[in-house]
FIVO-423566 format. One record per residue (C-alpha): residue in three letters; x, y, z. Coordinates in Angstrom, 2 decimals, always signed. Layout:
BEGIN
+------+---------+---------+---------+
: type :      xx :      yy :      zz :
+------+---------+---------+---------+
:  ALA :       X :       Y :       Z :
...
+------+---------+---------+---------+
***
This chain:
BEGIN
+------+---------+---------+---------+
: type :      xx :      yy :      zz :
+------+---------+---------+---------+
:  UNK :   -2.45 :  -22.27 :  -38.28 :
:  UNK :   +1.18 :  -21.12 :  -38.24 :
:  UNK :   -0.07 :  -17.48 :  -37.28 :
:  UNK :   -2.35 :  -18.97 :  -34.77 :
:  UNK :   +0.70 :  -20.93 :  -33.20 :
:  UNK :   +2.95 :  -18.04 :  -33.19 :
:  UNK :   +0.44 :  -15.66 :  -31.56 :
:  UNK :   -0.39 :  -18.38 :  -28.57 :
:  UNK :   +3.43 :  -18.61 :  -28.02 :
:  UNK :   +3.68 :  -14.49 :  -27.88 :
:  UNK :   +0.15 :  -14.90 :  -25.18 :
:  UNK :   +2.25 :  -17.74 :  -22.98 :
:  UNK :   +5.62 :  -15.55 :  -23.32 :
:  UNK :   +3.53 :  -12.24 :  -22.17 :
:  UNK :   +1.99 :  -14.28 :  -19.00 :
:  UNK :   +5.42 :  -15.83 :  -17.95 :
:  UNK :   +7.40 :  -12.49 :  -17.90 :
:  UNK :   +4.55 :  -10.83 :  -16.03 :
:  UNK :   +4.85 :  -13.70 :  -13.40 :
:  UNK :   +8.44 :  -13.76 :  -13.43 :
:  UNK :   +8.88 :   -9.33 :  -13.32 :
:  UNK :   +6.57 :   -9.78 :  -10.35 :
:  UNK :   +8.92 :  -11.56 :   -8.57 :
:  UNK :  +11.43 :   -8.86 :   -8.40 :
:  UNK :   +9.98 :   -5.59 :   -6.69 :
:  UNK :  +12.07 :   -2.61 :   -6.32 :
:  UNK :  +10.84 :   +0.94 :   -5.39 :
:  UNK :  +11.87 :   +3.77 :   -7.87 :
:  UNK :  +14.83 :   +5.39 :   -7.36 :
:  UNK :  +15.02 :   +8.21 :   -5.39 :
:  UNK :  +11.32 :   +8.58 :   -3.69 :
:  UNK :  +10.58 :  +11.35 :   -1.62 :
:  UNK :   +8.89 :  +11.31 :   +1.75 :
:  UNK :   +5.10 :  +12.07 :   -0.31 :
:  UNK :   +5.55 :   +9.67 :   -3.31 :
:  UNK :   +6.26 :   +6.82 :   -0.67 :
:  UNK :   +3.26 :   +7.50 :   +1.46 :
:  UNK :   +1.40 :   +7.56 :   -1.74 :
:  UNK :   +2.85 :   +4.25 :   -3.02 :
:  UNK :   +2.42 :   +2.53 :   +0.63 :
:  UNK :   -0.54 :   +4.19 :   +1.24 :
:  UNK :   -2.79 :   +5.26 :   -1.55 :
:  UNK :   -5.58 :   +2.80 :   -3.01 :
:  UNK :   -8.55 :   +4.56 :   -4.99 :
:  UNK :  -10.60 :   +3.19 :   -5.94 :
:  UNK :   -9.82 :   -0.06 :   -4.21 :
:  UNK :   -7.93 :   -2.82 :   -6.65 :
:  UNK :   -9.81 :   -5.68 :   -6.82 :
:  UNK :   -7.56 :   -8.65 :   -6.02 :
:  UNK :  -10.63 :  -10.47 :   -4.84 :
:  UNK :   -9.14 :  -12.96 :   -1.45 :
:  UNK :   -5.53 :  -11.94 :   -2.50 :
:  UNK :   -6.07 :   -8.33 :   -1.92 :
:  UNK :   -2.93 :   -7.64 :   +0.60 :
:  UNK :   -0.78 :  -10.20 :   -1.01 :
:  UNK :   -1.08 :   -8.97 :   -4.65 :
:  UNK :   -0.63 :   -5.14 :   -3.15 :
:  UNK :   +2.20 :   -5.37 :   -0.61 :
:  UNK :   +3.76 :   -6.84 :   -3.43 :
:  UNK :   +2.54 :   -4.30 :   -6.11 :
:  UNK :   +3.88 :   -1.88 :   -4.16 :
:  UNK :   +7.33 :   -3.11 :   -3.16 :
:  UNK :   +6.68 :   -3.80 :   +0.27 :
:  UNK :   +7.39 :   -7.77 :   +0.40 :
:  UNK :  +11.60 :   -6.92 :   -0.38 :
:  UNK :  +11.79 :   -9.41 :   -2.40 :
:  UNK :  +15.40 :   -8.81 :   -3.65 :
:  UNK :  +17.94 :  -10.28 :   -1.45 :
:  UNK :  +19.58 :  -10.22 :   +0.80 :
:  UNK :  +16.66 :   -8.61 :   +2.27 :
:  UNK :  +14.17 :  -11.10 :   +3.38 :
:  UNK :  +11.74 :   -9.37 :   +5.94 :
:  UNK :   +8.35 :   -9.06 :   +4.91 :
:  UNK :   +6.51 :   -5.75 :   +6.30 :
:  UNK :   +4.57 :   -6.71 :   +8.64 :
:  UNK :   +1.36 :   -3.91 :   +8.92 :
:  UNK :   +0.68 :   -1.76 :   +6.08 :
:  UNK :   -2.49 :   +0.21 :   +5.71 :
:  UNK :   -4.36 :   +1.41 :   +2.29 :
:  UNK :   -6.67 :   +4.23 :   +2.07 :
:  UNK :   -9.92 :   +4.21 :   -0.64 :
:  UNK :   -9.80 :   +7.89 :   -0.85 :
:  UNK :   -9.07 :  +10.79 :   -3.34 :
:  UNK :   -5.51 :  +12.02 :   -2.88 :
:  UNK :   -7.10 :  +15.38 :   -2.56 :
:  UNK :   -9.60 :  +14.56 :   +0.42 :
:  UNK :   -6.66 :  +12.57 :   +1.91 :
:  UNK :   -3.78 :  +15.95 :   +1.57 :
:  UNK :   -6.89 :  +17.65 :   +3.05 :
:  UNK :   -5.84 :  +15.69 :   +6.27 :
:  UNK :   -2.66 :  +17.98 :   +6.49 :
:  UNK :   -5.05 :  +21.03 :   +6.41 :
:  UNK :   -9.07 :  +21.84 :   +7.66 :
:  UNK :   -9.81 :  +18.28 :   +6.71 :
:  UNK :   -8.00 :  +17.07 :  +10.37 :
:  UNK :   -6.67 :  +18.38 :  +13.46 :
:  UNK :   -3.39 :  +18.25 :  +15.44 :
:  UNK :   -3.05 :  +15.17 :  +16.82 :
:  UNK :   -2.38 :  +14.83 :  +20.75 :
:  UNK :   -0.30 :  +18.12 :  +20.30 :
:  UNK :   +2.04 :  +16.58 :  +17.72 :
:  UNK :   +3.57 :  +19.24 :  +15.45 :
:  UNK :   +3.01 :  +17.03 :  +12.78 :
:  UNK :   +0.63 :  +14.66 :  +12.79 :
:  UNK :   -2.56 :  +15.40 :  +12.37 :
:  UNK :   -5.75 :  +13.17 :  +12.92 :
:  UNK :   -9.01 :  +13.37 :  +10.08 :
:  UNK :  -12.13 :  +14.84 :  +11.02 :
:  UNK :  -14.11 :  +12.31 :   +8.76 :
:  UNK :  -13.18 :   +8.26 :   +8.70 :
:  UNK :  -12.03 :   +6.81 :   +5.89 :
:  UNK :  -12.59 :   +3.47 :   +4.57 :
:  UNK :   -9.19 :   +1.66 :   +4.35 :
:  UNK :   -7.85 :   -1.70 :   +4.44 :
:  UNK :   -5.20 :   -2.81 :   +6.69 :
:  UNK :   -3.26 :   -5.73 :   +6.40 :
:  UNK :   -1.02 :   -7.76 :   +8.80 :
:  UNK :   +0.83 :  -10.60 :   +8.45 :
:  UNK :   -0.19 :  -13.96 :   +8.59 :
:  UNK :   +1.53 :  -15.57 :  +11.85 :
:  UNK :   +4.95 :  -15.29 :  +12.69 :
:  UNK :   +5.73 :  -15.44 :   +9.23 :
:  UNK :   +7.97 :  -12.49 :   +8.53 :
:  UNK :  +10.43 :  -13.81 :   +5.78 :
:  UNK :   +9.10 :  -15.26 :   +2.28 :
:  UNK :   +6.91 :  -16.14 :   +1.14 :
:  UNK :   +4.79 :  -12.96 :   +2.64 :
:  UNK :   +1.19 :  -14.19 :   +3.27 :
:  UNK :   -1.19 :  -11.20 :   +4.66 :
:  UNK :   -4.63 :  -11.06 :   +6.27 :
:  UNK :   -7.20 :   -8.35 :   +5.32 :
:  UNK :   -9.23 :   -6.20 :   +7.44 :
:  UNK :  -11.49 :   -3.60 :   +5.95 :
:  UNK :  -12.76 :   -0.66 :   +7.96 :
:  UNK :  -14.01 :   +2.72 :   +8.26 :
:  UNK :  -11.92 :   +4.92 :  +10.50 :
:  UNK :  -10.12 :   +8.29 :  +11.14 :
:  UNK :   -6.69 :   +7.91 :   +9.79 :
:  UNK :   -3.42 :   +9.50 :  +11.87 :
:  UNK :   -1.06 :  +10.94 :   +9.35 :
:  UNK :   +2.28 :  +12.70 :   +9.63 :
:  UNK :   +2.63 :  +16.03 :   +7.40 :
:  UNK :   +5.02 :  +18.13 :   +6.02 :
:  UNK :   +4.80 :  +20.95 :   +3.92 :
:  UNK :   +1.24 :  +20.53 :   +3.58 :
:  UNK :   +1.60 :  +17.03 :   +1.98 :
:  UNK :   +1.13 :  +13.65 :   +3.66 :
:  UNK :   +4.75 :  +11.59 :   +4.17 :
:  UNK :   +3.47 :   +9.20 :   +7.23 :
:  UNK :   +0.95 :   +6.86 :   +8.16 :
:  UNK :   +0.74 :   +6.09 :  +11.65 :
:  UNK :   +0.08 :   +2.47 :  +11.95 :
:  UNK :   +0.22 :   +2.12 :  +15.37 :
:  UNK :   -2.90 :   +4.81 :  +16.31 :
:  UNK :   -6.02 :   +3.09 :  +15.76 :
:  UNK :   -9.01 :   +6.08 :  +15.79 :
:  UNK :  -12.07 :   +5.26 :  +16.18 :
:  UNK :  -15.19 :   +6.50 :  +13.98 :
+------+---------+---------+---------+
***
């Protein structure tokens, strides 16, 4: 009984420091331009979060700042359900030059990505995000080869 008690205390300790180290987001230390997009931006295969899917990622990925003193919650963030490979492939034959831009570059083939946007006019804590999956091209900025920007505000169509 006494091992039985012990092990459901170690099970209740496990579940309250994963609660309580998911309050605290910070980004690593240090990211370049391409590890950012790919935090930000990269989802494959899709998590399943089931309802919560924007709320548990824009947290996962440190984009709720929930560290003071900064309190702004980002507002649009899109995901991509795509290999990394087929994605880089944007910055190459798999897309074009976008509207003459040296750099970004919009995909020949949609993609099926999530976006999500805040709930309201809610842009402090607690962050609360709406979903909306899609199948799109995707506008990305490159450099070197290597995506570093999603464009959030070009919406392609199929």
């Amino acid at each position: 009984m006494a091992l039985e008690t012990t092990l459901l205390v170690f099970l209740l300790l496990g579940a309250f420091s994963g609660t309580f180290s998911q309050t605290h987001c910070k980004p690593p230390a240090g990211e370049s331009r391409p590890q950012i997009f790919q935090r930000q931006h990269y989802d494959n295969p899709k998590t399943n979060h089931g309802n919560n899917y924007c709320g548990a990622m824009m947290h996962k990925r440190c984009m709720t700042n929930q560290d003071p003193p900064k309190t702004k919650c980002k507002e649009t963030n899109t995901f991509v359900h795509a290999p990394k490979k087929t994605i880089q492939s944007v910055c190459s034959n798999g897309g074009t030059p976008y509207q003459g831009s040296a750099n970004l570059r919009v995909s020949n083939a949609p993609f099926s990505v999530t976006t999500c946007k805040i709930k309201g006019n809610s842009g402090t804590h607690p962050c609360e995000y709406k979903a909306n999956s899609d199948t799109r091209k995707i506008v990305i900025g490159c450099e070197n080869g290597v995506p570093t920007h999603y464009d959030e505000g070009i919406i392609v169509p199929k």
